[in-house]
N, C-alpha and C positions, 0 to 999 in steps of 0.2 A: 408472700405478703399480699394481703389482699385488702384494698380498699373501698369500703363500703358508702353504701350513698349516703350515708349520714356525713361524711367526709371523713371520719376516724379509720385510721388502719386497724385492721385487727389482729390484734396481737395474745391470743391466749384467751380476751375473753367472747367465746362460743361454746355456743350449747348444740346437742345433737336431736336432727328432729327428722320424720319422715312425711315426706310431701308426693302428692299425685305426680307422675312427669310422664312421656308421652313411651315410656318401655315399660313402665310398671305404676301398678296403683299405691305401691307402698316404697317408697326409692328413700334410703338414706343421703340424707346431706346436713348441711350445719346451720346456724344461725346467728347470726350478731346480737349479742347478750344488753349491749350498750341500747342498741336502738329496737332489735325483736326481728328486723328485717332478716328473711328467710332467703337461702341462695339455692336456687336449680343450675346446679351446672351441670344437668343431661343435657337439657333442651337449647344449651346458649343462647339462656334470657340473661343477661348478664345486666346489672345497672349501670346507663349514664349517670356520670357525673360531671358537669357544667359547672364549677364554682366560681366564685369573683376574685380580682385579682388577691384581694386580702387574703379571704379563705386559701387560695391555694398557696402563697406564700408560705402559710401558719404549714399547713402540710408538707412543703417542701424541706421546712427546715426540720419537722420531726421526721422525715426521708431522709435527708442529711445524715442527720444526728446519728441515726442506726445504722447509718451502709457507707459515710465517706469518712475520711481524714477531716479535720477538724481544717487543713489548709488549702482545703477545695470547695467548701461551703460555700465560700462567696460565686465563685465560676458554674458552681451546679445551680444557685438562686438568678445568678445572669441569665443562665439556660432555660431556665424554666420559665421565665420573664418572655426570651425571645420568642417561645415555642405558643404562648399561650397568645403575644400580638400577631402571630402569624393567621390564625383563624381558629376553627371550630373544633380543635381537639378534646379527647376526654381529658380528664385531670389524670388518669393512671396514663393517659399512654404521653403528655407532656412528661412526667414524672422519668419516664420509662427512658425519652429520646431524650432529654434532659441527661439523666446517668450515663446513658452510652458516648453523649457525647465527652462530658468527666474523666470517664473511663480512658478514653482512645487519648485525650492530651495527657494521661497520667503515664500511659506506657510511652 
């Protein structure tokens, strides 16, 4: 799953496109259909993303929705909450430390 800076995951919809990167002048990779945003993952230029607490909420809970049990939701939106008053993380790697933390009380 990969979320893009527009802040939508993307799910299915991308398109295939071929961009200059630093091994070749014609490198296949993909693109976000929603917003057009083009992804180099030779070169790991990868996008930050910084959203507000609202924004990342809204994401969290469509993360939720596809990856937990409907009786964990609340404890992964807690996680995600602490992770983001901690300091400067992206929005995928809160997301990320968020689920593992889900994860580890589930088992």
């Amino acid at each position: 799953m990969i979320l893009c800076e527009c802040g939508k995951f993307i799910e299915g919809a991308i398109f295939k496109d071929y961009i200059k990167t630093s091994l070749n002048p014609s490198t296949g990779t993909i693109g976000h259909s929603n917003c057009g945003l083009i992804f180099n993952f030779v070169d790991g230029k990868r996008q930050k993303r910084y959203s507000s607490r609202k924004e990342l909420k809204v994401l969290a809970a469509k993360f939720a929705q596809n990856n937990l049990p409907v009786e964990n939701t609340a404890q992964f939106l807690l996680e995600v909450e602490r992770f983001k008053s901690q300091g400067k993380l992206q929005d995928i790697e809160i997301l990320i430390n968020a689920y593992h933390e889900v994860l580890q009380r589930m088992l």
